[in-house]
C-alpha positions in Angstrom: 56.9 -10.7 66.5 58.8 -7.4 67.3 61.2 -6.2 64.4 65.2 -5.7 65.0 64.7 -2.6 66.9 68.4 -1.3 65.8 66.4 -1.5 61.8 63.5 0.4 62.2 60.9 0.1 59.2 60.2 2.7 56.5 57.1 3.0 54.4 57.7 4.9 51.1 55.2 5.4 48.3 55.9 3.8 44.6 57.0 6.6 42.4 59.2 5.7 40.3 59.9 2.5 37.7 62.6 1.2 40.5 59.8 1.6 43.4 57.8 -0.5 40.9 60.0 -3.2 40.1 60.6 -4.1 43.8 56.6 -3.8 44.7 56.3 -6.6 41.6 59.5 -8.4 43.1 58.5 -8.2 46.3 56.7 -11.7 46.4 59.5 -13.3 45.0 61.7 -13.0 48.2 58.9 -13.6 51.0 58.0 -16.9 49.2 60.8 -18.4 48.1 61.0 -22.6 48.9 57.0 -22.4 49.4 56.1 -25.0 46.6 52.3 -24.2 46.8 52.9 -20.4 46.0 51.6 -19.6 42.5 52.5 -15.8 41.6 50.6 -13.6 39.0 52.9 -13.3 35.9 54.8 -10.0 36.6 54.1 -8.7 33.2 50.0 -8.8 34.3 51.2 -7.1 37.7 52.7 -4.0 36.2 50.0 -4.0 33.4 47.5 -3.6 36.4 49.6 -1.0 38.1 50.0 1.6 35.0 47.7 4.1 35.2 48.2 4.2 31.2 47.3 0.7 30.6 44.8 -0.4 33.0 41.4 1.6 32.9 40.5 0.8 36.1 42.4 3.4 37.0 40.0 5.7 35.4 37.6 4.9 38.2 39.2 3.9 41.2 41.9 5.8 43.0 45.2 3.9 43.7 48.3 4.6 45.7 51.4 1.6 46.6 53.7 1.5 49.3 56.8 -0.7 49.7 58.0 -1.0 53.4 61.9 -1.1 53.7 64.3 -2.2 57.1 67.7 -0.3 55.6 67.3 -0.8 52.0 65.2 -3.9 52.4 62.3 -4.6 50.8 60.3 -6.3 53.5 56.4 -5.9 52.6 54.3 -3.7 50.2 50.7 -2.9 50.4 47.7 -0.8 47.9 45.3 1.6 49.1 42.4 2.7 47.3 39.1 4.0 46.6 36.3 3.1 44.1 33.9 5.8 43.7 31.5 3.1 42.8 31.4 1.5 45.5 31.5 4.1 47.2 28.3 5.7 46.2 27.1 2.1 47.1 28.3 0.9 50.4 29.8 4.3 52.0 32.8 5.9 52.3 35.3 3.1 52.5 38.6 2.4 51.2 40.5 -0.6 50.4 44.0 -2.3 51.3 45.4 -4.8 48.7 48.5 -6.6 47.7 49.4 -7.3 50.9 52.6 -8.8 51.6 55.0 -8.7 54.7 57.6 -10.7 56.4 56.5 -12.0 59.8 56.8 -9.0 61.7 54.0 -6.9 63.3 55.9 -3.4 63.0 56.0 -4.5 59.1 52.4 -5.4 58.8 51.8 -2.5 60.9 53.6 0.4 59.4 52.0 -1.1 55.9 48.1 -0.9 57.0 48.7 2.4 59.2 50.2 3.7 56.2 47.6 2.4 53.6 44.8 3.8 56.7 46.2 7.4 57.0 45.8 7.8 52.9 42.5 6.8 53.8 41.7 9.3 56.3 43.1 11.7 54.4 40.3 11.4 51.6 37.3 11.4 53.8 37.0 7.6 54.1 36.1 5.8 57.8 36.3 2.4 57.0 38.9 0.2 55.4 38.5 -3.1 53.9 40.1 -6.0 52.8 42.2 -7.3 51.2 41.2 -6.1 48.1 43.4 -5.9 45.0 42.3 -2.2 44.0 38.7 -3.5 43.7 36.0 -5.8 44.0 36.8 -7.4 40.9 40.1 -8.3 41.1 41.8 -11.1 43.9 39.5 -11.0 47.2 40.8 -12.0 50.6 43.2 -13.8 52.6 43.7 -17.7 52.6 42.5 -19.0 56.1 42.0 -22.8 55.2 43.4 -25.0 52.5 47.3 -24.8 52.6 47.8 -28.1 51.9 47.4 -27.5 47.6 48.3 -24.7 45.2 45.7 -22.0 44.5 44.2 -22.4 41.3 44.1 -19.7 38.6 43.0 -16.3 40.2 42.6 -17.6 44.2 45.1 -15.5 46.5 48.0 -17.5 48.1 49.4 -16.6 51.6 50.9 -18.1 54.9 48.7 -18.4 57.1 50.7 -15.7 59.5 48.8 -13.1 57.7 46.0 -13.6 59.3 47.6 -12.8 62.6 49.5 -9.8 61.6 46.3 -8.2 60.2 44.2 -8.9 62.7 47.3 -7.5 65.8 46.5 -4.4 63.6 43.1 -4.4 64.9 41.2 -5.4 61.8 38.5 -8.0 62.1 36.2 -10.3 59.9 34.0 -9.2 57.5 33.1 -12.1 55.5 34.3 -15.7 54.9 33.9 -17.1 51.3 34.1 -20.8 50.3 36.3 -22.2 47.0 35.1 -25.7 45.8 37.1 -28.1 44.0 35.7 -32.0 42.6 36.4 -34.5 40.7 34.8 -35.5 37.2 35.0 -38.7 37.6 33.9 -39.4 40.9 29.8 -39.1 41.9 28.4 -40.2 38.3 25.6 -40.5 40.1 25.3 -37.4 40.8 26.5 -35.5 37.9 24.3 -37.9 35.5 21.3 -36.3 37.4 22.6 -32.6 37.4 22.4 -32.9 33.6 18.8 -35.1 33.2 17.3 -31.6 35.8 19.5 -29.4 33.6 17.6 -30.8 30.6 14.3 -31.0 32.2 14.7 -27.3 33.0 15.8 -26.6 29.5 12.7 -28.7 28.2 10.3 -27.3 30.5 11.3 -23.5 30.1 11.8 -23.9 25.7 15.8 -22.8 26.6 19.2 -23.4 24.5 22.8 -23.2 25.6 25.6 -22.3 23.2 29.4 -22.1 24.0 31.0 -18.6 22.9 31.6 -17.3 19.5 35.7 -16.2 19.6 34.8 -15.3 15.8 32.7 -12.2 17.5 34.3 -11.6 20.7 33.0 -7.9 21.2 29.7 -8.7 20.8 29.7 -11.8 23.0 31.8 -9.7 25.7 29.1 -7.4 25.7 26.2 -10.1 26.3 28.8 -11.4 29.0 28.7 -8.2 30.8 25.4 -7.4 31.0 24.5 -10.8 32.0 27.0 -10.3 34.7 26.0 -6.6 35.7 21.9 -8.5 36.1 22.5 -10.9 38.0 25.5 -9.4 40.3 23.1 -6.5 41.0 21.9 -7.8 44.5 25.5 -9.8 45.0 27.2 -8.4 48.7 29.8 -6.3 47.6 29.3 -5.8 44.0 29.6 -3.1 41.9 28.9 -3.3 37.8 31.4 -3.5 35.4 32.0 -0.7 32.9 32.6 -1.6 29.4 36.3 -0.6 29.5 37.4 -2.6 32.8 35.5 -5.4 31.6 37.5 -5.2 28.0 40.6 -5.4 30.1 40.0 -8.1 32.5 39.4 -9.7 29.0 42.2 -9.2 27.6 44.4 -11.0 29.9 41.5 -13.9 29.4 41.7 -14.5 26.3 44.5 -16.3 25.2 43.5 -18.8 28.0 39.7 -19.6 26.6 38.7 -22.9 25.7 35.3 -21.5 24.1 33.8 -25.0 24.8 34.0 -24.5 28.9 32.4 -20.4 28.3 28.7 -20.9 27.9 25.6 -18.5 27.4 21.8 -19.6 28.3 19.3 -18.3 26.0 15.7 -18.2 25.5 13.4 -16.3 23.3 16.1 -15.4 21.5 18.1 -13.5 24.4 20.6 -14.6 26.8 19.3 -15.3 30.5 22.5 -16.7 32.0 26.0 -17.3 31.5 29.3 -19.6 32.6 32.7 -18.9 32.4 35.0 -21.2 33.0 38.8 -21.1 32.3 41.6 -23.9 32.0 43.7 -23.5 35.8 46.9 -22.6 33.9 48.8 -22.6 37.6 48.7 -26.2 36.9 51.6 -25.3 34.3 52.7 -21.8 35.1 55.7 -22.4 38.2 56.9 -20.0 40.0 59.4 -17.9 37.7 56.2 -15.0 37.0 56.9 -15.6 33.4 55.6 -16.9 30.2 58.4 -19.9 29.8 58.9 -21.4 26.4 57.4 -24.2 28.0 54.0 -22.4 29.0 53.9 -20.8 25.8 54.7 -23.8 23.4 51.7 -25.9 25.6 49.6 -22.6 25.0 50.5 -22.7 21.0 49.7 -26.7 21.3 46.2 -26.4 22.1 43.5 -28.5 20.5 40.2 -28.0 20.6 40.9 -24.8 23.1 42.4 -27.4 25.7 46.0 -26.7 27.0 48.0 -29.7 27.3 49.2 -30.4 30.9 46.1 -28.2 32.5 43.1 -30.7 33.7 41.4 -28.2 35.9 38.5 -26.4 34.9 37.8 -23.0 37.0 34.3 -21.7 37.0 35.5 -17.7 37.4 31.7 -16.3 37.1 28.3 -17.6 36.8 25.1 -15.9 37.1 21.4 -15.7 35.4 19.2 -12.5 34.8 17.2 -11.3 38.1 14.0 -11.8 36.2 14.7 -15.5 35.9 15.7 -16.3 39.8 13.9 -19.3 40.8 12.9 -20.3 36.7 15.5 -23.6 37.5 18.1 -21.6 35.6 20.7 -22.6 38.2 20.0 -26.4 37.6 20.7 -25.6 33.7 24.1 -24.0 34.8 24.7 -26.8 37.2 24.3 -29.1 34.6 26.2 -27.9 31.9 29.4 -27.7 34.8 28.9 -31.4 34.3 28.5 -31.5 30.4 31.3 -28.7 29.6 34.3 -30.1 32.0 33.6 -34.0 31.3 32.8 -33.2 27.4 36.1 -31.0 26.9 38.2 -33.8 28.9 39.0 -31.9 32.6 39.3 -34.2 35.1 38.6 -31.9 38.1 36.9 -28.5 38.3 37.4 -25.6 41.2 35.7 -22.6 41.5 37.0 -19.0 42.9 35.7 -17.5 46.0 32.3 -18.0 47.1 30.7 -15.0 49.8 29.6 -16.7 52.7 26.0 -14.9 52.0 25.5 -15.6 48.2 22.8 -17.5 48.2 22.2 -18.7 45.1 26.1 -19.8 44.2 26.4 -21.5 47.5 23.4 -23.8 46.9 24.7 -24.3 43.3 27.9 -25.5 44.8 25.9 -28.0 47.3 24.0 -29.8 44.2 27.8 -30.6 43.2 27.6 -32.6 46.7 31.1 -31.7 48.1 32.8 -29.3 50.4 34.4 -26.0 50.6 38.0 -26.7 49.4 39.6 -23.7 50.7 38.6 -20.3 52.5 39.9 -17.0 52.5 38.8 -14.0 54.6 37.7 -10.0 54.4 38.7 -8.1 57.5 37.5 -4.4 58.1 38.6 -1.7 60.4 37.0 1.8 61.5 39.4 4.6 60.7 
């Protein structure tokens, strides 16, 4: 769609608290009368872009831009670079944050913009989106517009697609987000958990939800059960100690420790599953903590938020030297045990990549389909 050619668009980088506050805002305009939209609570959007605050910034290089018509916020984009994955997958950089009117000189100016920072640091590919890193929201939505994301799935019209791709960017990779029922295929779930137990049985294994009472600790066994058996994951990098810290941090007021659970055998941890309540099933679209959220959060019983019936699997992994010990029937199991025990009614996952094995045939002993998709698009610089 050509722009109003007597407006022409201007990219400028955030530098200032007022450059922030309308990247942040910037949603809030593009979306508004979209009831699906669910937006990350501002306060967690500037906490991620503060240099001061966020220690991810510590190892991944980050600029913002905020295109304007006039005065006009119309679209805002990140670029950056993680040395990590870097020294893993090449010199590649990474576009994030994406929003834009419907307007391929927007969308345009934005990526060439985000591209040319790039270039400027030595990098000759650019990939995604990708909010600042690996770790954080992955993607675009391509399928699945019909429902709201849940907790930590992106959110987009599906014009996106288009304007990225008129850019010249194309596919990378497709992932897959799952969502079911509780209560529907007893069948099924009742023999998830009689393998789960077999497994445990057979293989002299234990699970045990997490220990809140020694949260350091048990965020360190998290992370390097997550570090093992990510190793070999497409487009992985590990998690330091301090980026994990801080992606816990916004966490844990949210944990039901019941739904978190930790595989062990011979007295050390083997695998893992983290689950969270979907608090978009409560949040709205105001991008604060209401009295209402907060008073629901304050009411919790047991770790379960009043109102929120989804439970999101966010990771899920066992220890490389345990691939093909049935530790993924265990986990696939105790999906089952921890949602329908803690009284969800539905469980979701986030995304899925189109090439992890393991997760993908995790998902199909749940016997349903992909829910939603979002996609990766890369471009030579």
């Amino acid at each position: 769609m050509p722009s109003d050619l007597t407006t022409s668009v201007e990219v400028r980088a955030v530098t200032s608290p007022a450059d922030a506050r309308r990247f942040v805002d910037l949603p809030w305009h593009l979306y508004r009368g979209d009831a699906r939209w669910r937006p990350m609570l501002r306060r967690v959007m500037r906490t991620k872009m503060d240099a001061g605050k966020n220690p991810l910034h510590r190892e991944v290089e980050v600029a913002n831009f905020v295109a304007y018509q006039g005065e006009r916020p119309v679209g805002r984009i990140s670029a950056s670079i993680d040395s990590a994955y870097v020294e893993r997958y090449g010199d590649c950089a990474f576009f994030g944050h994406f929003e834009s009117t419907a307007d391929d000189d927007v969308a345009g100016a934005l990526l060439e913009t985000a591209e040319h920072w790039a270039r400027r640091r030595g990098m000759v590919k650019m990939v995604g989106p990708y909010s600042y890193s690996t770790r954080e929201e992955v993607g675009l939505l391509a399928d699945g517009y019909d429902t709201p994301p849940t907790l930590m799935q992106p959110y987009n019209p599906p014009y996106y697609l288009r304007l990225v791709e008129a850019a010249g960017y194309r596919k990378k990779f497709d992932s897959a987000s799952y969502r079911w029922d509780t209560g529907a295929a007893g069948a099924v779930q009742r023999r998830l958990v009689k393998r789960a137990d077999a497994v445990m049985d057979a293989q002299g294994a234990t699970v045990r939800s997490v220990r809140m009472k020694d949260f350091g600790n048990e965020l360190e066994t998290l992370r390097a059960l997550y570090n093992d058996s990510f190793a070999r994951h497409p487009e992985n990098v590990p998690l330091s100690k301090a980026v994990f810290a801080g992606m816990a941090a916004e966490m844990r007021p949210l944990i039901d420790p019941r739904i978190v659970r930790i595989v062990e055998c011979d007295g050390g941890p083997i695998g893992f599953l983290l689950m969270l309540p979907d608090v978009n099933e409560i949040a709205g679209q105001s991008g604060r903590l209401t009295p209402s959220m907060l008073l629901r959060i304050a009411a919790r019983r047991r770790g379960r938020i009043p109102g929120v019936d989804t439970a999101v699997v966010v990771l899920i992994g066992a220890v490389e030297t345990q691939f093909g010990a049935g530790i993924g029937r265990i986990l696939a199991g105790e999906i089952v045990r921890a949602s329908t025990g803690s009284g969800y009614s539905s469980v979701a996952t986030t995304w899925v990549h189109e090439d992890n094995v393991w997760s993908n045939s995790l998902a199909a002993q749940m016997k349903t389909e992909p829910d939603k998709r979002h996609r990766v698009y890369q471009k030579a610089l």
